[in-house]
BAKE-609120 format. One line per field, with one value per residue (C-alpha): chain; x, y, z. Coordinates in pm, 1 decimal. Layout:
REM BAKE-609120
ch (A,...) $
xx (X,...) $
yy (Y,...) $
zz (Z,...) $
REM end
This chain:
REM BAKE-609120
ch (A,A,A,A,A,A,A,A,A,A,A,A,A,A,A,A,A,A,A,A,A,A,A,A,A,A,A,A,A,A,A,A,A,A,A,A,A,A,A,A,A,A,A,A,A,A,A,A,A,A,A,A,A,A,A,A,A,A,A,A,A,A,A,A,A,A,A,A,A,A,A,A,A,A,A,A,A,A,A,A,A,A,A,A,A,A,A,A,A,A,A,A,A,A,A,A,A,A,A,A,A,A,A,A,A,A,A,A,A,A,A,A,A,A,A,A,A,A,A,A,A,A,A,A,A,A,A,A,A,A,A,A,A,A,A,A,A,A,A,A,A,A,A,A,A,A,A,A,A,A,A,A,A,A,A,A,A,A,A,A,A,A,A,A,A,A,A,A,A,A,A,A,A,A,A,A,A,A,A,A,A,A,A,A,A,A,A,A,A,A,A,A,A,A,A,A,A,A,A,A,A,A,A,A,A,A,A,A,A,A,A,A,A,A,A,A,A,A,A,A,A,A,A,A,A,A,A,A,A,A,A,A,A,A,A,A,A,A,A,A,A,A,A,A,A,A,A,A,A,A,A,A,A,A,A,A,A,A,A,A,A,A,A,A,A,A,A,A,A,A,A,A,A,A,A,A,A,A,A,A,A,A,A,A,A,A,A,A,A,A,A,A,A,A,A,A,A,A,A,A,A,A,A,A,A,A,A,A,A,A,A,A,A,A,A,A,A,A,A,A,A,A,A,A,A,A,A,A,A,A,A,A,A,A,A,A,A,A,A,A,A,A,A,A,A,A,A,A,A,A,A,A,A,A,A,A,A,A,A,A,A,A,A,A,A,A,A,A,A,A,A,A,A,A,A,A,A,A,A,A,A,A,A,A,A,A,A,A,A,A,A,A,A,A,A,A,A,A,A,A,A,A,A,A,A,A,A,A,A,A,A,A,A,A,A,A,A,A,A,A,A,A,A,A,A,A,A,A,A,A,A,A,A,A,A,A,A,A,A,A,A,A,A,A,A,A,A,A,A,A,A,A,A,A,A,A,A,A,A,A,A,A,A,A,A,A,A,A,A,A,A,A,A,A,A,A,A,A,A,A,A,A,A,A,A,A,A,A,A,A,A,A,A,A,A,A,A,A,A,A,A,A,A,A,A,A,A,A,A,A,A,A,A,A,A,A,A,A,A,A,A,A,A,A,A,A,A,A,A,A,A,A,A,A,A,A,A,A,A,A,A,A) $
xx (2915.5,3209.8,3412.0,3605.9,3484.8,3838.8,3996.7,3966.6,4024.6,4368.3,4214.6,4507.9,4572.7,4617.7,5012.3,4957.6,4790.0,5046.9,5319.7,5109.0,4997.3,5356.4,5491.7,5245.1,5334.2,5700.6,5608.1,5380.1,5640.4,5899.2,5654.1,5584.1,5233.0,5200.0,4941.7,4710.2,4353.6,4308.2,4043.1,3889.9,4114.7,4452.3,4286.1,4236.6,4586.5,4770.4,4524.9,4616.8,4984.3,4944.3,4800.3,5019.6,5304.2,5150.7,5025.6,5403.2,5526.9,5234.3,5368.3,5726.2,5644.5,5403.9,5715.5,5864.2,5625.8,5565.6,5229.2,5172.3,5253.8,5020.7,4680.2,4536.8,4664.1,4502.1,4143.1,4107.2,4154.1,3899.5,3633.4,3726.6,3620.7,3322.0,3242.1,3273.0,2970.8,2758.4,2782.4,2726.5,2402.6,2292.2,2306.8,2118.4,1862.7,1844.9,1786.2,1454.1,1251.2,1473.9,1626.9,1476.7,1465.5,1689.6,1968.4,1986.7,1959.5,2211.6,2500.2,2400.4,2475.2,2778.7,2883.2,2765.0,3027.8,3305.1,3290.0,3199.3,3549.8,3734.6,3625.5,3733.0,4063.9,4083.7,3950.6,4213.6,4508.9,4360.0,4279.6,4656.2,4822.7,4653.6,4749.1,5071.7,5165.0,5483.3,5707.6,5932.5,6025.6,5842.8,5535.9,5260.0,5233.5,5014.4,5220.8,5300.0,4993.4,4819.2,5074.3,4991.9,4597.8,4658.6,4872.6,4567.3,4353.2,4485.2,4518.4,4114.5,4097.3,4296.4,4012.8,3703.7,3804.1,3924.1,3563.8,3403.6,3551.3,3559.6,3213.9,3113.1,2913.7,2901.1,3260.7,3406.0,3778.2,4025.9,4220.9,4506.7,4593.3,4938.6,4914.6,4867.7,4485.0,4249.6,3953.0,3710.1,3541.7,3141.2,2878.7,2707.5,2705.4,2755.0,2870.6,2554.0,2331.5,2522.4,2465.6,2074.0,2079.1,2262.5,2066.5,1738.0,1885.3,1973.4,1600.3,1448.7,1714.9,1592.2,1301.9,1180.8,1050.3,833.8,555.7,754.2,471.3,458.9,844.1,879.1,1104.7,1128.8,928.0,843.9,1208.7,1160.1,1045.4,1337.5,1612.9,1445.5,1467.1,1831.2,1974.3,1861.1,2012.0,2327.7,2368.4,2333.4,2621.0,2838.0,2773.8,2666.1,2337.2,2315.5,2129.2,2416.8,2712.2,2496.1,2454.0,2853.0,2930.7,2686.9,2892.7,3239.0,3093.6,3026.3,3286.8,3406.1,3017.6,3030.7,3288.8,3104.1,3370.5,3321.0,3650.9,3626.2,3873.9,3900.5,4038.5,4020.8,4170.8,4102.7,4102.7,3865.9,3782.0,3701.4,3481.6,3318.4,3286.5,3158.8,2875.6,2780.0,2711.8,2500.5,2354.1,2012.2,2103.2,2406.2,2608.3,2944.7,3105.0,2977.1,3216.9,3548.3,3318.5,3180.4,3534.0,3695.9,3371.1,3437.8,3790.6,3950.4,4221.3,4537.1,4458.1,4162.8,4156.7,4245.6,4030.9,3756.9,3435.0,3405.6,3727.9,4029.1,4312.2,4357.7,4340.2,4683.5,4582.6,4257.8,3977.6,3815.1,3610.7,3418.5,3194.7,2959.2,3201.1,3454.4,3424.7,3719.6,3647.0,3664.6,3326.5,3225.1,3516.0,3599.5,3795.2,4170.5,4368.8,4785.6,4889.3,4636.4,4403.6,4184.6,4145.8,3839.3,3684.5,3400.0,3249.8,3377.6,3185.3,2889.6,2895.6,2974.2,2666.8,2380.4,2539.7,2491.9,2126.7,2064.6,2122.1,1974.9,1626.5,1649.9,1667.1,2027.4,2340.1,2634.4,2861.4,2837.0,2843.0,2921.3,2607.2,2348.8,2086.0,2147.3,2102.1,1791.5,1634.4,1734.5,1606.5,1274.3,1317.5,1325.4,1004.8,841.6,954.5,859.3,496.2,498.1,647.6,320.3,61.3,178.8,112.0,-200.9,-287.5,-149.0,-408.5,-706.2,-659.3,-798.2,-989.2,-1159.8,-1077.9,-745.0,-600.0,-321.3,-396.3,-255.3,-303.3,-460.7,-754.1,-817.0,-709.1,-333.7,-68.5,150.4,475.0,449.5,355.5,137.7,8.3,145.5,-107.8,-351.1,-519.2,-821.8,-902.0,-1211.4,-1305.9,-928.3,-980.8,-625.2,-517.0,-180.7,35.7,230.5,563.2,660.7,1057.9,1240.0,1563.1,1888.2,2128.0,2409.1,2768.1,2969.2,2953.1,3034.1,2696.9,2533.8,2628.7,2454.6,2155.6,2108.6,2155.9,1860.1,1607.5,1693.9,1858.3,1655.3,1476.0,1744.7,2117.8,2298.3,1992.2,1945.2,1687.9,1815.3,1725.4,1657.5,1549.8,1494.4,1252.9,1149.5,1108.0,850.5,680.3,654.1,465.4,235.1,152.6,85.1,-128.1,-315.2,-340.9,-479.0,-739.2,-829.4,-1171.2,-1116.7,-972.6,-1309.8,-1522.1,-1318.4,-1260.3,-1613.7,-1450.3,-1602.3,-1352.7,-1416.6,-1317.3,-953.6,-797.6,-442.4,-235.2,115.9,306.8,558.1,819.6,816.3,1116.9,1157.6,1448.0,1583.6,1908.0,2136.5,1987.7,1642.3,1649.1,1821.0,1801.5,2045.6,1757.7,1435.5,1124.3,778.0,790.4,816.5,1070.5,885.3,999.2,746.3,723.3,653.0,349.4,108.9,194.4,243.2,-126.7,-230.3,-101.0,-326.9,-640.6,-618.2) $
yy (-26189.5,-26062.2,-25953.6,-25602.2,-25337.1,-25254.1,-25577.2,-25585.7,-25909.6,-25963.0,-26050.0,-26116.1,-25855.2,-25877.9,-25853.3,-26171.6,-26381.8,-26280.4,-26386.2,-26742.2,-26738.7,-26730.6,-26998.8,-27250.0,-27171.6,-27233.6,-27575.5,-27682.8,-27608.8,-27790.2,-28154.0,-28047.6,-27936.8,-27651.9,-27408.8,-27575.0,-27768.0,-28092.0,-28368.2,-28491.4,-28773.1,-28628.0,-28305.6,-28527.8,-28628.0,-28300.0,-28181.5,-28426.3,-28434.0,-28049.5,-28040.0,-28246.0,-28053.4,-27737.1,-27882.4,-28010.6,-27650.9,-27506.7,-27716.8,-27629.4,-27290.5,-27351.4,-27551.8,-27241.6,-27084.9,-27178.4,-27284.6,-27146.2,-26828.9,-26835.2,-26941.4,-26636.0,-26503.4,-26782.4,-26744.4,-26320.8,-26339.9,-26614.1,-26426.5,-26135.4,-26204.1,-26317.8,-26029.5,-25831.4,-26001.7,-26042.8,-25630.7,-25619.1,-25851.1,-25620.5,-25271.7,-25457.1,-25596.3,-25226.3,-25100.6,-25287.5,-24969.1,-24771.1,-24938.9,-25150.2,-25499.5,-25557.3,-25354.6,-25532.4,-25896.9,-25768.1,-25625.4,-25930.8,-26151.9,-25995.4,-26005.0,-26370.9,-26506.2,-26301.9,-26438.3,-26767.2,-26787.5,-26601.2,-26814.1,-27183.0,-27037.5,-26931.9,-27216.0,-27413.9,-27258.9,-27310.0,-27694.3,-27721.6,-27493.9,-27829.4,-28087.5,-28020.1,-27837.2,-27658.0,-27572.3,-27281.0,-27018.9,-26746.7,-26527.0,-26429.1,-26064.6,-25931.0,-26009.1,-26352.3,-26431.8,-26301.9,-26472.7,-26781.2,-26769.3,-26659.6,-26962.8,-27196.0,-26979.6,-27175.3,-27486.2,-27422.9,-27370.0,-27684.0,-27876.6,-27693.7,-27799.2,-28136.9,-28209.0,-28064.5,-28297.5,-28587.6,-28556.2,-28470.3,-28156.3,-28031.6,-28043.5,-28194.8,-28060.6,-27801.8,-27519.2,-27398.8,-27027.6,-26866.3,-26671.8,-27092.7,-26936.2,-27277.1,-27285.9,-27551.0,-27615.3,-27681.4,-27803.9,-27495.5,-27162.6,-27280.9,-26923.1,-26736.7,-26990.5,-26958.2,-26619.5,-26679.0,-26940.8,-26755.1,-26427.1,-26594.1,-26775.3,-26415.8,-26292.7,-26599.1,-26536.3,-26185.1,-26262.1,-26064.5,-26413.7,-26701.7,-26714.6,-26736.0,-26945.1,-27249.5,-27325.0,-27641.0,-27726.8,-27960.5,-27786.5,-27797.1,-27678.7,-27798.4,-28172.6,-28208.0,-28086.9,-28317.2,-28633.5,-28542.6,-28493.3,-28826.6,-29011.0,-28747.7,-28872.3,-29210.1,-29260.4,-28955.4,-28944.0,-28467.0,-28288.2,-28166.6,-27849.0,-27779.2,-27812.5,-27526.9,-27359.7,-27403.7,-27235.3,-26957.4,-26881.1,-26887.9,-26638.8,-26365.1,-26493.4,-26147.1,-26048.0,-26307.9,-26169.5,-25817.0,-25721.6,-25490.4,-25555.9,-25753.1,-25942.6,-26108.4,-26427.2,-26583.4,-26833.8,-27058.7,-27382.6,-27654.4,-27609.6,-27225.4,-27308.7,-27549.0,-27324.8,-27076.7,-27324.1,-27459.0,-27112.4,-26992.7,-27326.8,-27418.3,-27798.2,-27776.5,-28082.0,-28012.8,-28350.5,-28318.7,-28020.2,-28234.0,-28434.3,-28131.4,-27982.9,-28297.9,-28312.7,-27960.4,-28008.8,-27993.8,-28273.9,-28307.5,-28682.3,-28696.1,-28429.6,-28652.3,-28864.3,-28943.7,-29201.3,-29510.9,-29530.5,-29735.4,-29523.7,-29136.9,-28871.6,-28731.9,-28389.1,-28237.3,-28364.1,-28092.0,-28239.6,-28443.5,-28263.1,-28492.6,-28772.2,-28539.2,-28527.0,-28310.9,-27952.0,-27605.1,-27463.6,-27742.7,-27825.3,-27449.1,-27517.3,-27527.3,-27714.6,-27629.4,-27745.7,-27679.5,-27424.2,-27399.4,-27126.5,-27008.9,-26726.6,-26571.3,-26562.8,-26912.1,-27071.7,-26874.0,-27018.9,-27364.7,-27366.4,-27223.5,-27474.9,-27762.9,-27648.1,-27556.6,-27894.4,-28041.6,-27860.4,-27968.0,-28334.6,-28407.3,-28331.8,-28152.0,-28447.6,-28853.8,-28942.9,-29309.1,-29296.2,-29519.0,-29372.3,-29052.2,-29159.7,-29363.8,-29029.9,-28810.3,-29106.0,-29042.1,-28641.2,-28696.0,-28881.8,-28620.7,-28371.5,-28598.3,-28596.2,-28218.2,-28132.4,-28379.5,-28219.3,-27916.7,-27925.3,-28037.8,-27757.2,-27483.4,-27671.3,-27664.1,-27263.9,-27285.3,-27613.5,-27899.5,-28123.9,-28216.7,-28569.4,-28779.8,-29120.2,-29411.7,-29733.6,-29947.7,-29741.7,-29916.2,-29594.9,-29730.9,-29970.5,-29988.2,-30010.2,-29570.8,-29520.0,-29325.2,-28913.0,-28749.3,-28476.3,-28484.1,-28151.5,-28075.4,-27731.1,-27739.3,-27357.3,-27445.6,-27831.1,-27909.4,-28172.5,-28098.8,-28440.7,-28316.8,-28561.7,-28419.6,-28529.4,-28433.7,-28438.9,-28311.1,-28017.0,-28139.9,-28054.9,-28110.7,-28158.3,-28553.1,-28568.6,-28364.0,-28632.9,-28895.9,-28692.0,-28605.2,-28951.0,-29072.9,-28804.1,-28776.5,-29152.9,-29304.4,-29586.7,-29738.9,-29677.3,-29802.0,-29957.0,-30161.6,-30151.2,-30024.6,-30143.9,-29824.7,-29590.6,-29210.6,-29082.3,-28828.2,-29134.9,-29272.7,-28867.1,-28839.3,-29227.4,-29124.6,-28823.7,-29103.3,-29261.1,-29006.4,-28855.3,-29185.6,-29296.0,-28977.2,-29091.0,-29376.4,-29128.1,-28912.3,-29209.1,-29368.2,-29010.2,-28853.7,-28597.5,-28344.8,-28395.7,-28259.8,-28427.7,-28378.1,-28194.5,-28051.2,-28220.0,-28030.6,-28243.8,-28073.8,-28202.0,-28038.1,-27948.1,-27766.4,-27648.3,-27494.3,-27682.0,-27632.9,-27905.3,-27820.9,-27505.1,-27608.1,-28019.2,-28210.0,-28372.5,-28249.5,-28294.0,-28134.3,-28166.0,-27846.5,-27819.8,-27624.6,-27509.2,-27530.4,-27203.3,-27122.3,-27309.2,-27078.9,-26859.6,-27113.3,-27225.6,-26887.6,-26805.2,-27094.8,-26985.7,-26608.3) $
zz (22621.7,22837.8,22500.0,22492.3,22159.7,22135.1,21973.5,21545.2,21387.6,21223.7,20890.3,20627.1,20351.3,19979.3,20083.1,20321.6,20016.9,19782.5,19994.1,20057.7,19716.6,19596.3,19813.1,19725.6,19365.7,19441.9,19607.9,19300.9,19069.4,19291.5,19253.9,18888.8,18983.3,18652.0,18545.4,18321.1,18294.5,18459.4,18425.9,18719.7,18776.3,18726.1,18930.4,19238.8,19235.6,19177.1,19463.6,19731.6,19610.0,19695.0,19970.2,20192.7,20100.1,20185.6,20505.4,20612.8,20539.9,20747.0,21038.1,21019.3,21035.1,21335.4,21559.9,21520.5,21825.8,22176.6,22252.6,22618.8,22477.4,22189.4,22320.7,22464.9,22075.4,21896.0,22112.8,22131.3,21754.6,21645.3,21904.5,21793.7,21437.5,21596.5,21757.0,21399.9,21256.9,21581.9,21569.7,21193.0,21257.7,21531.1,21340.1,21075.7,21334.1,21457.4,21097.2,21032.9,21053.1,20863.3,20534.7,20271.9,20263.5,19989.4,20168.0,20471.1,20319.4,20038.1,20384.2,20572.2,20303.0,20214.6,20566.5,20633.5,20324.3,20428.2,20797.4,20681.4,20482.5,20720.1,21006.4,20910.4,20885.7,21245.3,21362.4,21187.7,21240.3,21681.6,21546.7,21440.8,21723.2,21977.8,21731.2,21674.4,22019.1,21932.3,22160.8,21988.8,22106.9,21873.5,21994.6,21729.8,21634.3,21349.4,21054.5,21177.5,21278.5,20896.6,20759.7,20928.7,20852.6,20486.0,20425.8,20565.7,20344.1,20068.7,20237.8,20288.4,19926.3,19806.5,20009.8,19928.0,19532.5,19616.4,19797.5,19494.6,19258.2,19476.8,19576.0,19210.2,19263.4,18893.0,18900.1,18571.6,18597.8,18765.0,18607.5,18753.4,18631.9,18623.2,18981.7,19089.8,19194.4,19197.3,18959.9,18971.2,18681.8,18677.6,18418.9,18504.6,18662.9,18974.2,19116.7,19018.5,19176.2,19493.8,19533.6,19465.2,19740.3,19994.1,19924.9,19945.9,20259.7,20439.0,20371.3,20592.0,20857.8,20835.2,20870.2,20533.2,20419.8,20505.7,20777.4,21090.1,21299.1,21074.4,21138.0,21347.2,21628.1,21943.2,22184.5,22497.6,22573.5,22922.8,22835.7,22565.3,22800.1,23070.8,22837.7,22691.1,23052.3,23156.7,22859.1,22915.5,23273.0,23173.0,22893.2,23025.1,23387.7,23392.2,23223.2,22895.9,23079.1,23323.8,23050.4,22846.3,23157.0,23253.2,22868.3,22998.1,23293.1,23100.7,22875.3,23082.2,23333.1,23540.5,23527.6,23826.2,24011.1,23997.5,23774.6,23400.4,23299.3,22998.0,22820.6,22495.3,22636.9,23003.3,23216.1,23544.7,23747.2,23719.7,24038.4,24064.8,23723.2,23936.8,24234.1,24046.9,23878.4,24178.8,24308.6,23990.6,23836.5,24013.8,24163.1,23974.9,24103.4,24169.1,24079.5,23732.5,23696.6,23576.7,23326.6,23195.9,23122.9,23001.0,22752.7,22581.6,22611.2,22234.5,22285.1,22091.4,22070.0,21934.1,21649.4,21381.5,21493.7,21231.0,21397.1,21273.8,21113.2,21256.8,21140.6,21244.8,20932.8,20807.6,20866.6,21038.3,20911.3,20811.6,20505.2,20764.8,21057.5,21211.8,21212.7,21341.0,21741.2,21818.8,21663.7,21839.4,21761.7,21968.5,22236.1,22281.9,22602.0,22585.5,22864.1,22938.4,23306.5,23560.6,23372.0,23116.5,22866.9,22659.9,22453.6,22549.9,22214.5,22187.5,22461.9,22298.5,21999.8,22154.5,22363.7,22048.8,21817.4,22101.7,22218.3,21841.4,21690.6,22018.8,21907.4,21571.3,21637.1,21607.2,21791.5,21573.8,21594.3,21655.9,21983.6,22124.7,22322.5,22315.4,22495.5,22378.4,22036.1,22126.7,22296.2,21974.8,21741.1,21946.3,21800.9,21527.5,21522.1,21683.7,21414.7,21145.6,21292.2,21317.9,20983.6,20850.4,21123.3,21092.5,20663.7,20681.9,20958.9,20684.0,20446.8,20631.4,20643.8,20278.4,20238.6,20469.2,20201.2,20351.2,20506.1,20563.5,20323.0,20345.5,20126.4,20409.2,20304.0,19890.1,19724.6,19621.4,19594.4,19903.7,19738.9,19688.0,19984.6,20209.9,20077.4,20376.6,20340.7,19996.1,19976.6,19696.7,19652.8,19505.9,19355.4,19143.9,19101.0,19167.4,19405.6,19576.6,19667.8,19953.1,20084.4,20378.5,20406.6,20777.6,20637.6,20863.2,20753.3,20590.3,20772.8,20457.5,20094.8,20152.9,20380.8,20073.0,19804.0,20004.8,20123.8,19741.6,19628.8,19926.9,19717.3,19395.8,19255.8,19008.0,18931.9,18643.5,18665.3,18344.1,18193.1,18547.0,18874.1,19154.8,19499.2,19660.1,19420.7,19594.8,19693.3,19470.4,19241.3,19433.1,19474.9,19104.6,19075.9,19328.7,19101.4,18807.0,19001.8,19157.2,18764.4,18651.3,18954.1,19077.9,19069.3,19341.2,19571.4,19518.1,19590.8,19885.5,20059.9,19959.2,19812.1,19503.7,19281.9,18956.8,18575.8,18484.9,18803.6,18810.5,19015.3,19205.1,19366.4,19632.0,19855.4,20173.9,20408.1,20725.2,20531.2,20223.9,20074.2,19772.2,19574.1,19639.7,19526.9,19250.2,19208.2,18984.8,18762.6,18578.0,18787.9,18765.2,19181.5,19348.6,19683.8,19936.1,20302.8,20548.9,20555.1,20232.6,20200.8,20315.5,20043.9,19767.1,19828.2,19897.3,19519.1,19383.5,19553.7,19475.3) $
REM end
């Protein structure tokens, strides 16, 4: 990445979030917003009433500055901040050999969280420079520019706790303290449970847990970027391959001119972009090159833009992701006049999140594209089928007694399904009742509420039967059954089965999330990653 050592991030300083801090007391006061403790009713309100104020004052402040001016600002800023962690993650990638495991998940954790706040804000504040265009005549310096970010800081925080209670994650209520700092309040202790997710979560990006090999993905690489191009070419008229391969070049763009002078921002024509592609990109077509810009283009008309909804979002919709088609870490290019403008990091992180989700089954945002979605809908299948092959594969590493059983076959009732993989270990007599569940990443606590509500809503809801109970529901009466006709299965399947065997059921992901590591209702299912469950039968054997 064509990025300069010598930039810092301007990261905002106690000073800068006093200063916020005190003007979004003085406009809370001025609507009769007071310190205090709010239900979750009247907390949704004071929230909303708060945050469009704060959002209008944002603005104002914002019209004071000229856009042209500001962009290569904005950009070498937000990369910059990038650049931080991306050397953090390397020195702790060097130090594998030399500190403990606990250290390096502990600083990369640490790390992760800080960037992870600190980054929404900077793409915001670029999200609202495009939106609102301004056309001042101020030009961002440090203070301006911390005070800027610090101010969308809390605007950031007003909508983390406003998603919370709206989307009823443990949230029962909001206090408000004197210094106007926001304070969710939970059922339980929801901070101290995030900290044992997220640590747990560094260790597997580590790699200081779980068995690498027994991760699924789409592979080959060359037959899924083959099938997605086609569909690409089809609904947007350019490759998949050669917009990842265009993000590439921007990059490391003077590394193509034979030039080692990097900068933290750059700038150019469509057409020397294109010449440049068509010089570097194997069959690269050079007419593809507008489509390809326009695509990663951030526009001002479409960031409040929201799919399937008729009327455009007061502010940026950042408590939506995948229905959100305009956002930077995805359309990293800026357009003003005749050239376009990018951050090396930027592009970066454009093109890994793009190819990333592409690998994973699912692109990072909904597109209007019907035979793109028909070709990642095909994907998906395939990763279903692996996530069940590749269980019953970790399986048969400690028994032969080991097979995917479905009711066609006289063992069960079709209405709970088919035993994705049923596994008897005989030396323990325990019979494990694996459901093997592909389920996508959630972009944002809304997607979580429903994902959550797919596994884990009961049978009865106020004393009556649902239609479509979860999942998990239909897990646990397998177990029943399996508890109570054992015997059938042992008969029908040939299998040694033994008097009285203990059953496990586990629900198996190719992924850890919040609410399996710590679901919102009593179960005697386990939540396994794939990964993990090598070890976790390992444990039962030994």
């Amino acid at each position: 990445v064509a990025f300069p050592d010598y930039l810092d991030p301007e990261i905002p300083q106690l000073r800068d979030h006093k200063l916020s801090r005190r003007i979004e007391a003085e406009i809370a006061l001025q609507n009769g917003i007071k310190p205090g403790k709010y239900k979750l009713d009247q907390a949704k309100r004071i929230l909303d009433n708060l945050q469009d104020k704060m959002i209008r004052y944002l603005e104002e402040e914002i019209l004071k500055f000229d856009f042209k001016q500001n962009i290569g600002y904005l950009i070498s800023h937000h990369d910059a901040l990038i650049n931080k962690i991306r050397f953090v993650e390397t020195k702790l990638e060097e130090s594998k050999l030399r500190d403990i495991d606990f250290s390096r998940s502990k600083k990369s954790s640490s790390a992760k969280e800080d960037f992870n706040i600190n980054i929404k804000d900077y793409q915001y504040i670029i999200e609202k420079f495009v939106q609102v265009n301004p056309n001042g005549k101020g030009i961002l310096n440090s203070h301006s520019f911390k005070f800027l970010v610090s101010l969308i800081d809390k605007i950031n925080e007003i909508y983390s706790a406003s998603d919370n209670l709206h989307y009823e994650f443990f949230s029962v209520g909001l206090e408000i303290d004197p210094d106007f700092i926001l304070h969710v309040q939970y059922e339980e202790d929801i901070d101290n449970k995030q900290k044992i997710f997220y640590d747990e979560q560094t260790k597997f990006d580590l790699g200081l847990k779980g068995n690498k090999s027994d991760k699924i993905s789409l592979t080959p690489i060359e037959y899924v970027l083959k099938e997605i191009d086609k569909a690409f070419y089809i609904d947007f008229e350019f490759c998949f391959s050669n917009m990842i391969n265009v993000l590439k070049i921007m990059s490391g763009w003077p590394y193509y001119f034979n030039q080692r002078k990097e900068r933290p921002f750059y700038f150019s024509t469509m057409e020397k972009i294109g010449d440049l592609a068509q010089k570097n990109i194997q069959d690269f077509d050079i007419d593809e090159t507008e489509t390809i810009i326009n695509f990663l283009t951030l526009k001002q008309d479409g960031l409040l833009i929201i799919a399937d909804e008729l009327d455009p979002a007061k502010d940026l919709p950042v408590w939506e992701k995948y229905k959100r088609p305009y956002r930077y870490p995805i359309r990293p290019l800026i357009k003003h006049n005749n050239n376009i403008f990018w951050g090396p990091h930027s592009t970066t992180q454009s093109g890994m999140i793009w190819l990333g989700g592409l690998l994973q089954g699912r692109l990072p945002i909904k597109l209007n594209a019907p035979n793109v979605t028909e070709t990642l809908k095909n994907f998906h299948a395939m990763l279903d089928n692996r996530l069940e092959e590749k269980a019953r594969e970790i399986a048969r590493r400690f028994t032969p007694y080991v097979e995917n059983v479905d009711y066609s076959r006289g063992t069960h009732p079709q209405e709970i399904g088919e035993f994705d993989a049923l596994v008897y270990l005989q030396e323990q007599n325990t019979l494990l009742n694996i459901e093997c569940k592909n389920i996508d990443t959630d972009f944002c606590i809304k997607d979580s509420r429903n994902t959550r509500r797919k596994i884990f809503r009961l049978e009865y809801e106020k004393e009556r039967k649902v239609k479509n109970p979860g999942t998990l529901v239909i897990v646990e009466k397998r177990e029943t059954w399996l508890r109570k006709n054992y015997s059938k299965f042992a008969d029908i399947l040939n299998w040694p089965i033994k008097n009285n065997p203990r059953i496990i059921s586990i629900f198996l992901t190719r992924e850890d999330f919040w609410w399996t590591k710590f679901p919102p209702r009593v179960t005697n299912v386990m939540f396994l990653r794939i990964d993990l469950l090598e070890e976790t039968i390992l444990s039962l054997t030994s």
